[in-house]
Kinemage of the C-alpha trace (Angstrom):
@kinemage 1
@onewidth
@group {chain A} dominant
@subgroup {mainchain}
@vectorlist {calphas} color= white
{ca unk a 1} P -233.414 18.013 -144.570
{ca unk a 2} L -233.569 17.491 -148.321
{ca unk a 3} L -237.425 17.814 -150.215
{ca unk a 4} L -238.365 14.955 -152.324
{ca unk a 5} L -236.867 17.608 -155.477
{ca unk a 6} L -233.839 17.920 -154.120
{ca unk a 7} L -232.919 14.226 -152.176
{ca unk a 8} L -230.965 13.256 -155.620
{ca unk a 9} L -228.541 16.520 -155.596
{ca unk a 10} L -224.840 16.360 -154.389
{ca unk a 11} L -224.794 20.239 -154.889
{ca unk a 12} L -224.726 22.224 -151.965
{ca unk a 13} L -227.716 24.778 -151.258
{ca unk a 14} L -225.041 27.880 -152.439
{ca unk a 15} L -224.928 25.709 -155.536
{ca unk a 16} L -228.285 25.560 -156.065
{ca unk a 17} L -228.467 28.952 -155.275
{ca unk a 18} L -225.947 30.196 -157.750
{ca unk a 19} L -227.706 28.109 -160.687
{ca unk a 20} L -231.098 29.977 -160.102
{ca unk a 21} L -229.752 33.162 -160.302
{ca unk a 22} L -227.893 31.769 -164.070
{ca unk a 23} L -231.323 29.858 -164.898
{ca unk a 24} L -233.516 33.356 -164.350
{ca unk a 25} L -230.409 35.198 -166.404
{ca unk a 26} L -230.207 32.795 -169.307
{ca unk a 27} L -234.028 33.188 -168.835
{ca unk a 28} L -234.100 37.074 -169.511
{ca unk a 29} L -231.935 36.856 -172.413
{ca unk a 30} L -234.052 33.800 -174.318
{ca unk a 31} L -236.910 36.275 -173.800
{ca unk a 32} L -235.490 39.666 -174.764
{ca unk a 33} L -233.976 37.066 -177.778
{ca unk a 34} L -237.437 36.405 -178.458
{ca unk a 35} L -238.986 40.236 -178.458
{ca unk a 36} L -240.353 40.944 -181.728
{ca unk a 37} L -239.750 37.906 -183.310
{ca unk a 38} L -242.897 35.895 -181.684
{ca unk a 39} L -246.082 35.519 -184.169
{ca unk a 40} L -248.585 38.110 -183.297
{ca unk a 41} L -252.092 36.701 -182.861
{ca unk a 42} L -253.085 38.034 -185.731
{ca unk a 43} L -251.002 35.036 -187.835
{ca unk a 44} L -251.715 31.946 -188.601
{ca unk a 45} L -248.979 30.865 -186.915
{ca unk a 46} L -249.947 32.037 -183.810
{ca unk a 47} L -252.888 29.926 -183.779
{ca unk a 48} L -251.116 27.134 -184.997
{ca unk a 49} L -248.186 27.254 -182.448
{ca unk a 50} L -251.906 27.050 -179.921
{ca unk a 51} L -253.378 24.320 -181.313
{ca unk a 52} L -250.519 21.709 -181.515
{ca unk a 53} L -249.361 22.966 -178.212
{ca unk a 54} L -252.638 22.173 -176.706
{ca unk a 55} L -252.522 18.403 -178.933
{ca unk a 56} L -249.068 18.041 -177.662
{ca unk a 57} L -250.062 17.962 -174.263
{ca unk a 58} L -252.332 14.693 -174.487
{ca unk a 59} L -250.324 11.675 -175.963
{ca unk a 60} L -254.765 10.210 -176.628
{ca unk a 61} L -255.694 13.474 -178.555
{ca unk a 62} L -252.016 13.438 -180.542
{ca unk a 63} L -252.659 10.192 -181.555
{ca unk a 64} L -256.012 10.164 -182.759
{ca unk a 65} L -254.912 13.577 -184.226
{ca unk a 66} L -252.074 11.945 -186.165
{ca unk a 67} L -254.338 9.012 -187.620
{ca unk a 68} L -256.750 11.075 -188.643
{ca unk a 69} L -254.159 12.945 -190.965
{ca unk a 70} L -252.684 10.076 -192.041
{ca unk a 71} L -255.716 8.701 -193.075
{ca unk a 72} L -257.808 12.100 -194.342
{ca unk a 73} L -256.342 11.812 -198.028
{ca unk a 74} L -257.928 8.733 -198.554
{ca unk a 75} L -261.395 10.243 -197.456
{ca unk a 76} L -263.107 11.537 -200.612
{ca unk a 77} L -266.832 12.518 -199.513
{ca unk a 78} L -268.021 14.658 -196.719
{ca unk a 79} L -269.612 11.403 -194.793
{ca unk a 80} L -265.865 9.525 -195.001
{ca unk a 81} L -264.857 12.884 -193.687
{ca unk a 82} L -267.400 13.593 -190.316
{ca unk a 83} L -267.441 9.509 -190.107
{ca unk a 84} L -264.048 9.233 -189.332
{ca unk a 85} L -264.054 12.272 -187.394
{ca unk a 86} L -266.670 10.612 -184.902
{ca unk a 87} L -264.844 7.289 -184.684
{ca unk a 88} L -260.773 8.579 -184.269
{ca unk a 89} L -262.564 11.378 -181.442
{ca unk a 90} L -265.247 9.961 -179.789
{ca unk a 91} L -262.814 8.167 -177.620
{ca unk a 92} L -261.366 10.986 -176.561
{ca unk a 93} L -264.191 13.819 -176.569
{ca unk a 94} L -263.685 14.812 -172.882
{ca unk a 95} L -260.341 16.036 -173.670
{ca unk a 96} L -261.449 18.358 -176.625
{ca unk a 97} L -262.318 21.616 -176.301
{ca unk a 98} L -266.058 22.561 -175.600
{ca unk a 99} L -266.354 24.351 -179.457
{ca unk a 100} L -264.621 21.218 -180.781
{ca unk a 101} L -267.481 18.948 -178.694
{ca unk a 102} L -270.403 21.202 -179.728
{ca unk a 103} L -269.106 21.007 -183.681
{ca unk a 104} L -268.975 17.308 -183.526
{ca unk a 105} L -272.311 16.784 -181.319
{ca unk a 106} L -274.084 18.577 -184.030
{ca unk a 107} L -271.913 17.117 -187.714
{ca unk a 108} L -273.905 14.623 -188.956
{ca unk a 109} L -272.707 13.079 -193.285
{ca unk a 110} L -275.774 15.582 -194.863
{ca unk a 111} L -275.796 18.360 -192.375
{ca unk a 112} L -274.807 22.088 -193.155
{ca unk a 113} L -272.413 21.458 -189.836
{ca unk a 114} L -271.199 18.436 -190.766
{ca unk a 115} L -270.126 19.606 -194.725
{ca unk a 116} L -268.617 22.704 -192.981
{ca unk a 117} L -266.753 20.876 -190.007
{ca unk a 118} L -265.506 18.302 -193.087
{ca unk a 119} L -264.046 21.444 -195.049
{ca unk a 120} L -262.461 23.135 -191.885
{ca unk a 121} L -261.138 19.739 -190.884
{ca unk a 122} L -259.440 18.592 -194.075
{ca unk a 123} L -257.900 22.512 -194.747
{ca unk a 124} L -256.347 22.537 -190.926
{ca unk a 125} L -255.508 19.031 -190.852
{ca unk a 126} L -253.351 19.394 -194.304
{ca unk a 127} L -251.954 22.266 -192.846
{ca unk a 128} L -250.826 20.830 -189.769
{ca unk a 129} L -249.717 18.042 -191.577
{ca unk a 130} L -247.112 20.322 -194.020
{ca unk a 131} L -245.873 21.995 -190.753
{ca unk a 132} L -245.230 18.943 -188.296
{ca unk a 133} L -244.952 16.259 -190.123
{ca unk a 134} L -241.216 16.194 -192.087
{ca unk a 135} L -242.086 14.096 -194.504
{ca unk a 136} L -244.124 10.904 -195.951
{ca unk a 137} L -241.095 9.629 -198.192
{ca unk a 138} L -237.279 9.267 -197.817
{ca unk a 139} L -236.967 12.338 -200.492
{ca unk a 140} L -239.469 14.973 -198.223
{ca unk a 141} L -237.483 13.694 -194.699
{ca unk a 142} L -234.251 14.172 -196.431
{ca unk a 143} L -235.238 17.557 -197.651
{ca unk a 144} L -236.822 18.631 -193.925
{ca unk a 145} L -233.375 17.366 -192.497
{ca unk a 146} L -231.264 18.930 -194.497
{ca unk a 147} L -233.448 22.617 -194.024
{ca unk a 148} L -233.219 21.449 -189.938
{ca unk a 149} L -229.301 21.325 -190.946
{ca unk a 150} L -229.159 24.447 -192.662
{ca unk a 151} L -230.181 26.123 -189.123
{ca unk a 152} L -227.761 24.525 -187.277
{ca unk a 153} L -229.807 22.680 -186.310
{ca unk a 154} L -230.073 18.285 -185.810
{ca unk a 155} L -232.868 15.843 -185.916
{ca unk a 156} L -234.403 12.539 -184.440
{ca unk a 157} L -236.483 10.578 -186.659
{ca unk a 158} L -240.084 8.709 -185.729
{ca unk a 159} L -242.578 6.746 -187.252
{ca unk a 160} L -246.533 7.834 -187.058
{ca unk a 161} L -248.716 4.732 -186.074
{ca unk a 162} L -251.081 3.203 -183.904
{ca unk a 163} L -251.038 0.360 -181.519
{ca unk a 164} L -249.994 -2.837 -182.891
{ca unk a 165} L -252.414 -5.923 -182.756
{ca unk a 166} L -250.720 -8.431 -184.746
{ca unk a 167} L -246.972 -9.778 -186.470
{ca unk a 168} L -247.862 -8.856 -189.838
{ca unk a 169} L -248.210 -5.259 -188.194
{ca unk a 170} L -244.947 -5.618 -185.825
{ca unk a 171} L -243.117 -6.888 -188.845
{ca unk a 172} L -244.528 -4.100 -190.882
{ca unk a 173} L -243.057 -1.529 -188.159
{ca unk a 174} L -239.617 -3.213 -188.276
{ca unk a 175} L -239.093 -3.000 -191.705
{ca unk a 176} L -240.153 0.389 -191.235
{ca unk a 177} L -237.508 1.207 -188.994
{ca unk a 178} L -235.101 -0.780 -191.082
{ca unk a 179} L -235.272 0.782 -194.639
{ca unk a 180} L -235.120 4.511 -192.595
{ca unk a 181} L -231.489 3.645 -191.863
{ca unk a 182} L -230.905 2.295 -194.606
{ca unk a 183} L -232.302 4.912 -197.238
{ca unk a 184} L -231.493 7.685 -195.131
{ca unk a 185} L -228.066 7.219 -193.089
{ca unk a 186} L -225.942 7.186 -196.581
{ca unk a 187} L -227.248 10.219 -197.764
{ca unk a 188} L -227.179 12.344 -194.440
{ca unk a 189} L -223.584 10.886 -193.591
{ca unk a 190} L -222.343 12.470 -197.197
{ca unk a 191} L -222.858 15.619 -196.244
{ca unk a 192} L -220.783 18.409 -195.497
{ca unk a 193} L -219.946 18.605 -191.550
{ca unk a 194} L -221.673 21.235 -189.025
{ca unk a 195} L -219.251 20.918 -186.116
{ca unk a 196} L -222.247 22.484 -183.612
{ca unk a 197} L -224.337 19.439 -184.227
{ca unk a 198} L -222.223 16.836 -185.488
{ca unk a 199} L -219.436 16.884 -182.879
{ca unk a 200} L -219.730 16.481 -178.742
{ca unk a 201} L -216.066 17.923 -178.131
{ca unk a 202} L -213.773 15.684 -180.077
{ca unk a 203} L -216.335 12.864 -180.968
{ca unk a 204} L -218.133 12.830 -183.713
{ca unk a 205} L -221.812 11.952 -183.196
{ca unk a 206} L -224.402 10.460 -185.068
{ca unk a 207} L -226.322 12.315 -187.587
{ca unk a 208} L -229.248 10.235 -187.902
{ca unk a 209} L -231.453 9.620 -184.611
{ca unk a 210} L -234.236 7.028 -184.789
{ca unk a 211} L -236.766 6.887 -181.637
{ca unk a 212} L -238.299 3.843 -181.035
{ca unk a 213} L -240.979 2.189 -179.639
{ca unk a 214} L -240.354 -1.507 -178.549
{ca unk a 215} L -244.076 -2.248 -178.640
{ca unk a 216} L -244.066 -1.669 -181.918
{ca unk a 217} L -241.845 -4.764 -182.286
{ca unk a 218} L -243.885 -6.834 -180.531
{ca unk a 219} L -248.136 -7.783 -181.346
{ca unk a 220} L -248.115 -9.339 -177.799
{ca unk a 221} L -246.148 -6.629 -175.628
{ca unk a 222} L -246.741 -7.741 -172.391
{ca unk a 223} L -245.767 -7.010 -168.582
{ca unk a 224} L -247.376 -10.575 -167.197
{ca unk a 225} L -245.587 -12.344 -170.091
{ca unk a 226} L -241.845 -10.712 -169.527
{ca unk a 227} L -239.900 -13.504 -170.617
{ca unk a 228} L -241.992 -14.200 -174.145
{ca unk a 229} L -242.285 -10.535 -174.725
{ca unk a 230} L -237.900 -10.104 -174.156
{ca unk a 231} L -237.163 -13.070 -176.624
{ca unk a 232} L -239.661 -11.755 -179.392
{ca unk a 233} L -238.723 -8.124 -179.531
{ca unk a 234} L -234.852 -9.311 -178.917
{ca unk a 235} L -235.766 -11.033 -182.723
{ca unk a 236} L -236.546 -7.800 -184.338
{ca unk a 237} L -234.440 -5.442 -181.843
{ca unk a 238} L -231.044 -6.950 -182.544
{ca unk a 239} L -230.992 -6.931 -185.727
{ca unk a 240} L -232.146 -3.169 -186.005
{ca unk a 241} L -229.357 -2.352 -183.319
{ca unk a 242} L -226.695 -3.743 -185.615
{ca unk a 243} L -227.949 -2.132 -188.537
{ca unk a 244} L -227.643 1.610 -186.850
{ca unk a 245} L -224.809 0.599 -185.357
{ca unk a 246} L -223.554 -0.403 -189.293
{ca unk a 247} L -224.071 3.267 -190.604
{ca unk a 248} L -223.283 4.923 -187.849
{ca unk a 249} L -226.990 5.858 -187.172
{ca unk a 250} L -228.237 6.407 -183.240
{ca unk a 251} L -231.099 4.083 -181.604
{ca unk a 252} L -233.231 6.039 -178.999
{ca unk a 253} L -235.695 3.977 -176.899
{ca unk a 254} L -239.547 5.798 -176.773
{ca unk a 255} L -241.016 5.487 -173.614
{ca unk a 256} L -244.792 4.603 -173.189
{ca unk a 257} L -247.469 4.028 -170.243
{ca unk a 258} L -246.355 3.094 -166.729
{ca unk a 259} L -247.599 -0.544 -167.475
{ca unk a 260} L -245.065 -1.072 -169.919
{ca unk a 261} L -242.393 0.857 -168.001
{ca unk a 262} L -240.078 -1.904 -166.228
{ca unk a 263} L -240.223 -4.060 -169.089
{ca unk a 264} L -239.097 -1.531 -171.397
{ca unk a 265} L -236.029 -0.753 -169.072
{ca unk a 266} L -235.632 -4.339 -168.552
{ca unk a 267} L -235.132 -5.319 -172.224
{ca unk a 268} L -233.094 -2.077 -173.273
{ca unk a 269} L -230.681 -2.988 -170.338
{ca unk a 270} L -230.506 -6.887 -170.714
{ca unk a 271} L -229.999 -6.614 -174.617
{ca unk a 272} L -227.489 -3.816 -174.289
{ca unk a 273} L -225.620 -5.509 -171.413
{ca unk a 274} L -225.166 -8.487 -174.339
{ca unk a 275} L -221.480 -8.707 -175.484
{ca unk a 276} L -222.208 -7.547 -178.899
{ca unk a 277} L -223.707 -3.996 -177.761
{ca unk a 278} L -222.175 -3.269 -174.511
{ca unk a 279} L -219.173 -0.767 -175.967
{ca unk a 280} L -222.113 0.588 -178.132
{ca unk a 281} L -222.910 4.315 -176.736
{ca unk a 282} L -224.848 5.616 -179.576
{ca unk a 283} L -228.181 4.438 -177.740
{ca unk a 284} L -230.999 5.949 -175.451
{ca unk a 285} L -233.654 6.199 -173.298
{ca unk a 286} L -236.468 7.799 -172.352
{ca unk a 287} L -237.516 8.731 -168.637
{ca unk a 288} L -240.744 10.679 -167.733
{ca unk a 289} L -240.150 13.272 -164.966
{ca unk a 290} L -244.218 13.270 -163.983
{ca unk a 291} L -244.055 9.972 -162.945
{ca unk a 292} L -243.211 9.439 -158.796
{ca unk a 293} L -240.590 7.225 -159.496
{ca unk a 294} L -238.606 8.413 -162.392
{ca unk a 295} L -236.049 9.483 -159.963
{ca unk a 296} L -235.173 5.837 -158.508
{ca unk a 297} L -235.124 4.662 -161.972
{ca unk a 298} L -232.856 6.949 -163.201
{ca unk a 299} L -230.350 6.619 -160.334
{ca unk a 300} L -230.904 2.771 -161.111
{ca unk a 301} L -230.151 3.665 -164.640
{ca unk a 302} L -226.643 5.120 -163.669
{ca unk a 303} L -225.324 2.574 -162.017
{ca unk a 304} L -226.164 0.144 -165.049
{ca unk a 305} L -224.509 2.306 -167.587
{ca unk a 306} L -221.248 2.252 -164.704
{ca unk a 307} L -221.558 -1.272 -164.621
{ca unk a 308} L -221.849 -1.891 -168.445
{ca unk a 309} L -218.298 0.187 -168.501
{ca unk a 310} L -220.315 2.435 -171.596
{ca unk a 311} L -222.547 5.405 -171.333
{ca unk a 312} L -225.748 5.930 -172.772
{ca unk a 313} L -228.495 8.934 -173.475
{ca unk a 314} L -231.140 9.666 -171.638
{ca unk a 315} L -233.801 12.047 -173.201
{ca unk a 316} L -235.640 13.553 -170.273
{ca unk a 317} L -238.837 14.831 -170.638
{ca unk a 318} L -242.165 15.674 -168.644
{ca unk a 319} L -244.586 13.116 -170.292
{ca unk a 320} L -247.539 13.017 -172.419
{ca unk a 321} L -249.652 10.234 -170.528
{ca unk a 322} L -251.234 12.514 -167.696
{ca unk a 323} L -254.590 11.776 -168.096
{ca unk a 324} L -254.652 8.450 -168.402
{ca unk a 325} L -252.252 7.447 -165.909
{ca unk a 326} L -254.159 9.473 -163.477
{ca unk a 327} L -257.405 7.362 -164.574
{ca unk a 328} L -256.127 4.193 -164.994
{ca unk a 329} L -254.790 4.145 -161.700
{ca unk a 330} L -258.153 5.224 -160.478
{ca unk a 331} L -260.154 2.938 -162.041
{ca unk a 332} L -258.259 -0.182 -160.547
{ca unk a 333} L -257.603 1.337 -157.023
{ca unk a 334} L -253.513 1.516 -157.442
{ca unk a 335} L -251.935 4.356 -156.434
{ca unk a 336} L -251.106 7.047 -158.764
{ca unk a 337} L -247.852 6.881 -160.904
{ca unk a 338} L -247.287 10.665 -161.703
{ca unk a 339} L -247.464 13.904 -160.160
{ca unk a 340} L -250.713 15.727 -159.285
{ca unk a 341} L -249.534 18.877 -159.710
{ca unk a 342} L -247.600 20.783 -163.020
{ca unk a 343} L -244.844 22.228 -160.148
{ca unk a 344} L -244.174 18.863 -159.255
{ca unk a 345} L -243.374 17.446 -162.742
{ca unk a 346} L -241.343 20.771 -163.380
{ca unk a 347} L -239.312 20.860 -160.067
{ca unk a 348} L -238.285 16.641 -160.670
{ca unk a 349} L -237.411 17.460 -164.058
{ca unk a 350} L -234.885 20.101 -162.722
{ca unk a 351} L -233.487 17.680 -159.845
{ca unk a 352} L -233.084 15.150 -162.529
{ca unk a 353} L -231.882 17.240 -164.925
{ca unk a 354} L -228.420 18.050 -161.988
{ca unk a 355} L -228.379 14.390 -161.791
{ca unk a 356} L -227.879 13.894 -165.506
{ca unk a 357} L -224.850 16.695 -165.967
{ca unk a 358} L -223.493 15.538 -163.079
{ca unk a 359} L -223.384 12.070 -163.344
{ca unk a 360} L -222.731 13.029 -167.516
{ca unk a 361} L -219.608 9.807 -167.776
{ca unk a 362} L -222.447 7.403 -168.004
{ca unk a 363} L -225.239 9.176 -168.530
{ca unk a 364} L -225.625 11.666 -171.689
{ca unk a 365} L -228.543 14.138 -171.441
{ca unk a 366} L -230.819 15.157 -173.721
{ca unk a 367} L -233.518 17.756 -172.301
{ca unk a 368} L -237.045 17.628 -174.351
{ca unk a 369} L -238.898 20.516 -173.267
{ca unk a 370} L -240.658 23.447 -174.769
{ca unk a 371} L -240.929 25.185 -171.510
{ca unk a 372} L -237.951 28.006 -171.141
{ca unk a 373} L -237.747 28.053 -167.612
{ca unk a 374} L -236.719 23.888 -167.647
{ca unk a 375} L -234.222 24.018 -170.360
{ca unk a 376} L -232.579 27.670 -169.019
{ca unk a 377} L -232.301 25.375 -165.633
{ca unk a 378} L -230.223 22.862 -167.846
{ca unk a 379} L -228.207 25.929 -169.534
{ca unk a 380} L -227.591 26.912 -165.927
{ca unk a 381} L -226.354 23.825 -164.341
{ca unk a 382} L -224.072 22.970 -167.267
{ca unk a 383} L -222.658 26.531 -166.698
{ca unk a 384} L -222.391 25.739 -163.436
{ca unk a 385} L -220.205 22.157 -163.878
{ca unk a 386} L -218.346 24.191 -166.355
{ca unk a 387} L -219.367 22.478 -169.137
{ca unk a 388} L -219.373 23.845 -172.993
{ca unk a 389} L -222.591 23.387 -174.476
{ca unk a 390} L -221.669 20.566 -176.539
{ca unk a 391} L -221.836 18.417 -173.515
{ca unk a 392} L -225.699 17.819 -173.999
{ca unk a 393} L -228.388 18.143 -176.258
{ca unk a 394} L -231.758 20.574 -175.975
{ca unk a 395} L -234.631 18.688 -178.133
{ca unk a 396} L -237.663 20.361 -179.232
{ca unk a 397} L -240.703 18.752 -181.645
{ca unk a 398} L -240.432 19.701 -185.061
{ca unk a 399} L -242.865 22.540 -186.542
{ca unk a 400} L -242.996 24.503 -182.921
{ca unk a 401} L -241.169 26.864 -181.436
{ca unk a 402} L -238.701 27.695 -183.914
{ca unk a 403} L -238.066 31.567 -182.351
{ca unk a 404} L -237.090 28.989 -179.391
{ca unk a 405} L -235.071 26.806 -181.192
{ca unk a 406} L -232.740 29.520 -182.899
{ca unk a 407} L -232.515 31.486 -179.809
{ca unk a 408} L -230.858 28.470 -178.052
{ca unk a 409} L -229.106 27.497 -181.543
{ca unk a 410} L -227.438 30.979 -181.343
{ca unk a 411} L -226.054 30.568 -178.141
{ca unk a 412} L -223.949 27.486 -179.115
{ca unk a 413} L -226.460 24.672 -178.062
{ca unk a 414} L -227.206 21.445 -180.201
C-alpha cells in the first residue's frame, strides 16, 4: 500500500530505491563542491545569507521587509525612520525575533534606542537592498541580468509591491508589467547566445521570465465574485500575454494564499485554453507543495495541459504562507490547508517533483528550492528517466546561495 508521498508515483519501489541512492550521491558531491567556498561566520555574508534566509521563510515578514526598503529613502529624520518601523512591523511582531521585539518595544522618535535602531536599520536595510534587489530601473536590472548571464546563469523577473486596493493601483501594476517587456526583452534578446540557459535541447527558450501575480491586476480579486474577478483581470491579462508572447518573453503565474488558489488556476486555465493562447507554451504556474492538496491539483493540472494539446511550466516550490494559512484556518474553524510538519512539505515536494519529470510532455518543471537535499532528489530522478539536464530548470532567489547556484551551474543545470 502506497503512503500519501508516494500514491502519485508510477515508479516501482526499486525505482525509488535507485533514485535515493543518486539523490544522497549528487548530495555528497554539491557538498564536497561547496567545502571551502561557504562564508565563514566571521563575514558579512554569513550573516546576511541568515537573515534573508530567516525573512524568506515568512511571505508577512518579506513583505513588510520589502516595503520598508522601498520606502526607507524617502525617510529623512530618525522619527520617519522608528515610525515606519512600528507601523510596517507591528503587524507582524510575533514572527520577529525576540532581540528584534525588545529593540522595537523600547525605540521611541527621541530615544538613544530609537536613533540607534534608525541607524542600524537604514545601514542593513540598504545593504540588503544592493544584494537582493537587481535593480530599481531598466539600466540596474539589465546590468544584474547580464552579470546573472555571465555565470551561466538565467533569470525571472518580479515586481516589489503591496496589496492592491484600487484600479488606479491595478492599472499602475499592469503598466508595470508592460513597459518590463517592453524595455527589457529587446535588449536581452540582442545578446550573444549561452546555449546552457538559452536552449532546452533543440528549442530555444525565452530569455526574459516575468512572474506574476493576477491580483495585482485586479483591485477587487475575489473568490465569491469568480465571474467579475475572470472578466476584469482577462482585460489587463490578455493583453500582457500577447505582448510576451510578441518579444518572445515568458509569463509565469505567482501563486498566493489558499483563498485565492482555485481562482487563480481557474483563470490561468480558461484564458490559456482561449484559441489565441492555447499553442502558447512559454507560460507557467505556480503550485505550493505544503499545501494538502497540491497533489490533486497538479495531477488536475496535467490532464489540462494534455487536453489543451500544449505544455506548460510548473515552478514547484514549498511555500511562503505557513503561518498564516495555519491561522487563518484556525480562526474560522476550516480545516488546515498545508502540512503540519517540515517532512511533510519536503517528502510531497519530492513525490511531485517524479510526477513533473515524468509526466515532462505537458508539464515542464521548474524546482524553486534552496534546500540541497530537494533539488539533488530532482537531479536524481531526471538521471533516473535519463534525461540531460536541460530538460528542467533549478530556480533559486537572487542574492542567496550563490556557492549553491554555481555548484549546480557547473554540473550542466539551468
Amino acid at each position: 500500500m502506497r503512503d500519501e508521498f508516494t500514491r502519485l508515483d508510477e515508479l516501482t519501489p526499486r525505482d525509488l530505491e535507485n533514485i535515493e541512492r543518486t539523490t544522497r550521491e549528487v548530495g555528497h558531491y554539491l557538498f564536497a563542491h561547496l567545502e571551502g567556498r561557504r562564508a565563514s561566520v566571521f563575514e558579512r555574508r554569513w550573516w546576511d545569507d541568515r537573515i534573508m534566509a530567516w525573512a524568506m521563510r515568512d511571505e508577512s515578514v518579506k513583505v513588510q521587509m520589502f516595503r520598508f526598503i522601498d520606502v526607507l529613502p524617502m525617510l529623512n529624520s530618525t522619527a520617519a525612520v522608528v515610525g515606519h518601523l512600528h507601523e510596517y512591523f507591528h503587524e507582524v511582531e510575533r514572527h520577529l525575533p525576540g532581540a528584534v521585539r525588545l529593540a522595537l518595544a523600547a525605540a521611541t522618535p527621541d530615544s538613544l534606542m530609537g536613533r540607534a535602531l534608525a541607524i542600524a536599520a537604514r545601514r542593513n536595510a540598504m545593504g540588503h537592498a544592493r544584494r537582493f534587489i537587481a535593480g530599481a530601473n531598466t539600466a540596474e536590472v539589465l546590468a544584474a541580468a547580464m552579470r546573472e548571464r555571465k555565470l551561466r546563469r538565467a533569470f525571472t523577473l518580479d515586481i516589489l509591491g503591496e496589496a492592491v486596493t484600487s484600479e488606479v493601483e491595478a492599472d499602475r501594476y499592469w503598466r508595470l508589467y508592460l513597459d518590463l517587456i517592453e524595455q527589457i526583452s529587446p535588449t536581452v534578446n540582442s545578446w550573444r547566445e549561452e546555449p546552457q540557459i538559452d536552449r532546452a535541447g533543440l528549442s530555444e527558450l525565452p530569455r526574459v521570465n516575468l512572474s506574476i501575480k493576477l491580483s495585482a491586476l485586479d483591485s477587487r480579486f475575489d473568490p465569491i465574485d469568480p465571474e467579475g474577478t475572470i472578466q476584469r483581470v482577462g482585460r489587463r491579462l490578455r493583453p500582457l500575454l500577447r505582448l510576451a508572447r510578441e518579444h518572445h518573453a515568458h509569463i509565469h503565474v505567482d501563486m498566493e494564499s489558499y483563498q485565492t488558489k482555485a481562482l487563480t488556476l481557474r483563470i490561468f486555465r480558461e484564458i490559456l485554453m482561449e484559441p489565441e493562447f492555447r499553442d502558447w507554451p512559454h507560460v507557467g504556474i505556480v503550485i505550493q507543495a505544503y499545501l494538502r492538496d497540491a497533489a490533486d491539483d497538479l495531477v488536475s493540472l496535467g490532464e489540462w495541459a494534455r487536453e489543451r494539446g500544449t505544455p506548460v511550466w510548473v515552478r514547484l516550490v514549498k511555500g511562503a504562507y505557513w503561518d498564516y494559512e495555519t491561522i487563518h484556518a484556525q480562526s474560522v474553524g476550516w480545516p488546515l490547508p498545508v502540512w503540519q510538519e517540515k517532512w511533510q512539505s519536503d517528502a510531497n515536494f519530492e513525490q511531485l517533483t517524479r510526477y513533473l519529470l515524468v509526466h515532462r510532455d505537458v508539464l515542464k518543471t521548474a524546482l524553486g528550492s534552496h534546500n540541497l537535499r530537494s533539488l539533488a532528489h530532482g537531479i536524481a530522478v531526471a538521471r533516473h528517466l535519463g534525461l540531460s539536464p536541460s530538460a528542467f530548470e533549478l530556480q533559486m532567489l537572487y542574492g542567496m546561495g550563490d556557492q549553491e547556484k554555481q555548484a549546480l551551474v557547473d554540473l550542466g543545470h539551468r
